[in-house]
C-alpha positions as CSV (number, residue, x, y, z in Angstrom):
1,X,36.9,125.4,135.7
2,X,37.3,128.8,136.9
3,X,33.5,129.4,138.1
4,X,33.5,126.0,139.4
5,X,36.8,126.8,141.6
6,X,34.8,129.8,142.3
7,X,31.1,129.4,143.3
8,X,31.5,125.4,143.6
9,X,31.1,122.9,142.4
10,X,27.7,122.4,142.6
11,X,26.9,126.2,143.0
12,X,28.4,127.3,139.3
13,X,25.4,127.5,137.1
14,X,25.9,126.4,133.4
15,X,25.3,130.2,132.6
16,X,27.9,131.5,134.8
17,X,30.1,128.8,133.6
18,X,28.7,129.8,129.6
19,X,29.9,134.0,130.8
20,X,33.5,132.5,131.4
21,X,33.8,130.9,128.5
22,X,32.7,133.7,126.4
23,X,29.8,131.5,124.7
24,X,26.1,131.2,124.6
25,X,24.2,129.4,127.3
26,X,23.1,126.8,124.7
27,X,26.7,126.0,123.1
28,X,27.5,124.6,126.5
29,X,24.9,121.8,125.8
30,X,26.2,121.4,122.5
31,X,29.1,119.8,124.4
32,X,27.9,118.3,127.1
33,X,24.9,117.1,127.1
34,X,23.8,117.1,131.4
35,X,25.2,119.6,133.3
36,X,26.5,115.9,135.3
37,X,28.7,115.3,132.0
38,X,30.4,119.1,132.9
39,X,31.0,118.8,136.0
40,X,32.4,115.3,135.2
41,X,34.2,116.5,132.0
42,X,35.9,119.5,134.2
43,X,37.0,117.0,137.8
44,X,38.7,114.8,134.5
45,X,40.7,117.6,133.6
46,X,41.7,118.3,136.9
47,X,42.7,114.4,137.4
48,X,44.6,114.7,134.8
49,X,46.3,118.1,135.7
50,X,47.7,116.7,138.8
51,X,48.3,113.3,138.1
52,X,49.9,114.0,134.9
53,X,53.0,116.1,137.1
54,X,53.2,113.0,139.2
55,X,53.5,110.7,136.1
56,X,56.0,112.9,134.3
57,X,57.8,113.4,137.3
58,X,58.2,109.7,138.2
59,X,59.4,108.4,135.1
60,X,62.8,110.2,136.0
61,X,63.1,107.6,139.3
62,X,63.4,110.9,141.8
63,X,62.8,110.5,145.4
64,X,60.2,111.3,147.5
65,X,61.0,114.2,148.2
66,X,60.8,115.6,144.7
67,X,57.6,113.1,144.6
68,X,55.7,115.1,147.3
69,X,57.2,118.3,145.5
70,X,56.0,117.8,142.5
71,X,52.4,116.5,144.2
72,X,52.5,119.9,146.3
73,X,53.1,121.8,143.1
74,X,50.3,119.9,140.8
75,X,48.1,120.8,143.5
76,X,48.5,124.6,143.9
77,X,47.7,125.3,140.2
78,X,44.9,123.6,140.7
79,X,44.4,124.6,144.6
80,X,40.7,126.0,144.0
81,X,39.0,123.5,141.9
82,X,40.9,120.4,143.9
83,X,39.9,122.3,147.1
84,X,36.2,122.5,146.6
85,X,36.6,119.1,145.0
86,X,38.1,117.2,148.6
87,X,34.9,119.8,150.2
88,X,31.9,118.7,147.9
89,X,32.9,115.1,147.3
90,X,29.7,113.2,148.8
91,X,27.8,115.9,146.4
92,X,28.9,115.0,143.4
93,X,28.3,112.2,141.2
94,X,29.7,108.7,142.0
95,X,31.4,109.4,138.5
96,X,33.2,112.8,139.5
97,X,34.0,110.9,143.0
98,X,35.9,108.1,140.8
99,X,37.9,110.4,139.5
100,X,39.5,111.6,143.0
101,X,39.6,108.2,144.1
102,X,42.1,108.0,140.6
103,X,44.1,110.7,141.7
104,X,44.4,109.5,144.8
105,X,45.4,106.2,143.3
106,X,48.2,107.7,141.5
107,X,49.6,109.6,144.3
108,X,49.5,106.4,146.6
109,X,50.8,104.5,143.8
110,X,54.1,106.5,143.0
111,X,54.6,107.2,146.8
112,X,55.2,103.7,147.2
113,X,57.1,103.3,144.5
114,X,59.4,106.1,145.6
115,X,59.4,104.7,149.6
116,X,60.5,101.4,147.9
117,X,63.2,102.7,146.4
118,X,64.6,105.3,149.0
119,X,64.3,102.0,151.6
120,X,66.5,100.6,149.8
121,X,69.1,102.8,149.1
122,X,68.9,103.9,153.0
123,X,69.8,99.9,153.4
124,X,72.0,99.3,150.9
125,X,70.3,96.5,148.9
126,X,69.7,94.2,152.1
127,X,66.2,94.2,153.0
128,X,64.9,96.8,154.8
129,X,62.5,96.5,158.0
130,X,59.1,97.1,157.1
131,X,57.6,100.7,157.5
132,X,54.4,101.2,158.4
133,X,51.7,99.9,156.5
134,X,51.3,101.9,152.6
135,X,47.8,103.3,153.7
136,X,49.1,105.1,157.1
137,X,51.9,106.2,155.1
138,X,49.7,107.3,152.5
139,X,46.6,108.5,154.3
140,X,49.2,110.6,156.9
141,X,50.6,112.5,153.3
142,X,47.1,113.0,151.8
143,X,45.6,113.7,155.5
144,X,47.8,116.7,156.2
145,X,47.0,118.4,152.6
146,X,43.7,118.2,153.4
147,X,44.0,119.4,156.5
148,X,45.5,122.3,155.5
149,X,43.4,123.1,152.4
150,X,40.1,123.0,154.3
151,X,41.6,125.1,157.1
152,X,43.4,127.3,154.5
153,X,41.6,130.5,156.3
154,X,43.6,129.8,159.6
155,X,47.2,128.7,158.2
156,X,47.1,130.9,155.5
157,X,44.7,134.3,156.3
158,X,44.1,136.4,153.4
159,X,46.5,134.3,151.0
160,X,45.7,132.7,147.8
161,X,47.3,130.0,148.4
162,X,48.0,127.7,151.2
163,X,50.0,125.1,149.8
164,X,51.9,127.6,148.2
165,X,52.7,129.3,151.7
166,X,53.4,125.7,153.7
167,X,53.5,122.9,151.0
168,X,57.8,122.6,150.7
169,X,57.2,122.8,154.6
170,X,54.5,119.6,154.8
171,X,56.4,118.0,152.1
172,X,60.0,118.0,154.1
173,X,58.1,117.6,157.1
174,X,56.7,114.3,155.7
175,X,60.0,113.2,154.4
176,X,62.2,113.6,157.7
177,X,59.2,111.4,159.1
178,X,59.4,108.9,156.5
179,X,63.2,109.1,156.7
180,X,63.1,108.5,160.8
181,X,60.7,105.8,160.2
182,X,63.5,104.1,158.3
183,X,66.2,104.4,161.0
184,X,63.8,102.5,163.5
């Protein structure tokens, strides 16, 4: 994963990637047997990273803004990899593609749960107005993220990390716009 994070996605050569792992070239095809089914095989784990903190964390019926938390969090220990994954998406195969169109599924899929339920605590049971529609709410969340990870290099100079600098920032930011939205 690391010399994926690192080089690329497509850049990280099954040798470089063989170096990391402390094995020989050829035990990497022992496992895998394209360099597709890799790259595949890594993009899963990193599904599964993330989503898996979203899952975990949505079980306990928390709000959104521990949802977006938790979503913020999943993402900076995986900031790298995820990053170069949201970058090299049209390069990769349709299959590696799926599984960001998964993660985005589970992120979209808990935030409306936890909208649901803060709408209706906000109203008291009686039926709230309707927010805007799920993909603007949804689409605004995953648009700033991205935003800021492919501009890490003017929010964040220098830094490691840029959702680790401004993500509890976007992620309150986001709620208080979610939580006006409501009031309307």
């Amino acid at each position: 994963m690391q010399a994926m994070a690192e080089a690329g996605l497509l850049q990280a050569t099954t040798k470089d990637i063989a170096r990391r792992a402390g094995v020989a070239h050829g035990t990497v095809f022992a496992h895998f047997r394209t360099r597709e089914d890799l790259l595949c095989a890594v993009i899963e784990e990193l599904g599964a990273r993330v989503t898996g903190r979203l899952h975990q964390l949505a079980s306990g019926d928390h709000g959104l803004l521990a949802l977006l938390e938790a979503h913020v969090q999943g993402l900076i220990e995986n900031e790298r990899l995820y990053t170069r994954l949201v970058a090299e998406r049209s390069g990769i195969p349709m299959r590696a593609q799926y599984t960001l169109v998964m993660i985005q599924s589970a992120v979209s899929f808990h935030l409306s749960a936890a909208l649901d339920r803060e709408s209706r605590q906000a109203w008291r049971g009686s039926r709230p107005p309707e927010l805007w529609p799920l993909h603007l709410m949804f689409n605004t969340w995953i648009g700033l993220l991205h935003h800021y990870l492919m501009q890490a290099d003017l929010f964040a100079p220098g830094e490691p990390s840029v959702l680790r600098q401004h993500g509890p920032t976007l992620a309150r930011y986001f709620h208080a716009l979610v939580a006006d939205e409501r009031k309307v």
